[in-house]
C-alpha positions as CSV (number, residue, x, y, z in Angstrom):
1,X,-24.7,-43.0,100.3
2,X,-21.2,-42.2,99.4
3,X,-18.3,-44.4,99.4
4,X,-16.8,-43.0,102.9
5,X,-20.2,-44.0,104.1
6,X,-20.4,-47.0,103.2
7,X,-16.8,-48.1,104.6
8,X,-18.4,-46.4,107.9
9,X,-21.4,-48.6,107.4
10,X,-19.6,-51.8,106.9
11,X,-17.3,-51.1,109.8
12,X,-20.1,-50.9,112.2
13,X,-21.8,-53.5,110.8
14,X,-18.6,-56.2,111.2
15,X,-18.3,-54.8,115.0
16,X,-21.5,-55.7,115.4
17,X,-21.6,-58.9,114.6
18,X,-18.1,-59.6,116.0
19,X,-20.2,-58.3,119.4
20,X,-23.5,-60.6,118.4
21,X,-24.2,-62.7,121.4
22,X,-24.2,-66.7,120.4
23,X,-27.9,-66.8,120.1
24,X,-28.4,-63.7,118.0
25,X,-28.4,-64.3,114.4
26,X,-27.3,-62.2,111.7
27,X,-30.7,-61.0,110.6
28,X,-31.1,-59.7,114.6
29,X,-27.9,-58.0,114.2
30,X,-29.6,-56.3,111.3
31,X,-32.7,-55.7,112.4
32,X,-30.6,-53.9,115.9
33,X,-28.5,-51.9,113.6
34,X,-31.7,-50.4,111.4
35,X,-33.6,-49.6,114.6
36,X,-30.5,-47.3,115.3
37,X,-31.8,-45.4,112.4
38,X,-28.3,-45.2,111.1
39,X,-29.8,-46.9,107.8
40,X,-32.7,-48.3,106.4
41,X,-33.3,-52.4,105.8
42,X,-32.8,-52.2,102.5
43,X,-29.3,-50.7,102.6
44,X,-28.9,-52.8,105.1
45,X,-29.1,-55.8,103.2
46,X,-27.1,-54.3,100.6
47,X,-24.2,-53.6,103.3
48,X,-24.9,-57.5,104.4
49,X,-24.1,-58.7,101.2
50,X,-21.3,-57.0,100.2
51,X,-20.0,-58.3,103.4
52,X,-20.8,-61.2,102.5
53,X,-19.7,-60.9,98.5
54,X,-16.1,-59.5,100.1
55,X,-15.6,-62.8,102.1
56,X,-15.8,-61.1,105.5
57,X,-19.1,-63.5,106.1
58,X,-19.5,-67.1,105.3
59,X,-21.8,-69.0,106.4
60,X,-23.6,-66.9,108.7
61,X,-20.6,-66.1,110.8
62,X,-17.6,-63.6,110.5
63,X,-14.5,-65.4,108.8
64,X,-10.9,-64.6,109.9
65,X,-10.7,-61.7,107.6
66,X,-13.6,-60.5,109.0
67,X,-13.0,-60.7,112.8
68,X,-9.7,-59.0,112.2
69,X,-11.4,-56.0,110.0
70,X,-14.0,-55.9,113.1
71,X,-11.1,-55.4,115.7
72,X,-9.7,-52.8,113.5
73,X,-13.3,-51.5,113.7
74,X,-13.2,-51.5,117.2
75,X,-10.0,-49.9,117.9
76,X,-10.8,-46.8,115.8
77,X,-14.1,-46.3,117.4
78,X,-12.7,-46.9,121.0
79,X,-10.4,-43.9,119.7
């Protein structure tokens, strides 16, 4: 997985969450995203952690920084 990729990856992954309904949990979100085929669990996690490691995530929920990255998100896929 290259670096463009990844960005592409993480992207997704933020609007996904952002888009999580309350009583989905971030581990649903993951599982939803793997069963697009788009990646595998593993990379996945790897994806969730960097997310996490890059303070879009804290405590199981998207922080400021990452809601505003996951409109951003949005916005370029509504394009």
């Amino acid at each position: 997985m290259n670096a463009e990729d990844k960005e592409i990856l993480k992207q997704v992954s933020l609007l996904g969450i952002y888009k999580k309904k309350p009583d989905e949990t971030l581990n649903d979100v993951r599982v939803m995203l793997v069963d697009t085929g788009m990646f595998n669990m593993k990379e996945a996690k790897q994806i969730f952690k960097e997310l996490k490691d890059e303070a879009y995530l804290n405590d199981g929920a998207l922080t400021l920084k990452g809601i505003t990255a996951a409109k951003e998100a949005e916005q370029m896929f509504k394009q």
